[in-house]
C-alpha positions, 0 to 999 in steps of 0.5 A: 482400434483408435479412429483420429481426428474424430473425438466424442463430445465428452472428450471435447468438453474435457479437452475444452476445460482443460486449455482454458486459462485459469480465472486471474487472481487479484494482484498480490501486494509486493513489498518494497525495499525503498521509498524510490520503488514504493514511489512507483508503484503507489504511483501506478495504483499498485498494491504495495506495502514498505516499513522503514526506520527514520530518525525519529521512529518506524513507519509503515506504507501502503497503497492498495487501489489509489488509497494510501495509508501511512502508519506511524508505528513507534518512536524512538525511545529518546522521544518523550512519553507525551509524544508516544501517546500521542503519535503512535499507532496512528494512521492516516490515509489519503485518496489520490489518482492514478498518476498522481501520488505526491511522493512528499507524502513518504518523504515527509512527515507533514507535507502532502497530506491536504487530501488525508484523513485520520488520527495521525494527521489530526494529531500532527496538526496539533504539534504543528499548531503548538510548536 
């Protein structure tokens, strides 16, 4: 015979543990197709990653908690030995804060980037220098 409304302790507690929510996971890192959509999301502070071809080579994006890393991937096999050295595989990252991402720093090779550091920075300045 089943009394309701009356439920024991230990039913309680496994009732209780099974309404409560889930912990929240951090956020997953979308992939974005376009500078517009990656753009927003850095924007926002959001994790987010994008890699696209340019005339001159590949480059990899990406932002997690108002840091942004730009990645020159490879160069274009017309481009000259000397150049590959010294630019690919070269990262560069750049603190920003929410609201504040320059958009010059993924529609440009070179602008945008007074708050960056790394190799890829120190390496175009050396162009920009000897051009």
């Amino acid at each position: 015979m089943f009394i309701t409304g009356c439920v024991s302790s230990n039913q309680q507690a496994s009732q209780n543990q099974s309404t409560t929510p889930p912990a929240l996971s951090p956020p997953a890192i979308t992939g974005c197709n376009d500078k517009t959509c990656f753009i927003s999301a850095a924007n926002d502070c959001k994790d987010t990653s994008l890699t696209l071809t340019e005339d001159f080579g590949v480059l990899k994006y990406s932002s997690k908690d108002c840091i942004f890393t730009k990645t020159l991937v490879s160069l274009n096999a017309n481009e000259t030995e000397e150049m590959k050295t010294l630019l690919e595989g070269k990262s560069m990252t750049c603190k920003y804060e929410n609201g504040k991402f320059d958009q010059r720093l993924v529609t440009s090779l070179i602008y945008g980037t007074e708050y960056c550091d790394g190799e890829l920075k120190d390496a175009l300045g050396q162009l920009i220098v000897f051009a």
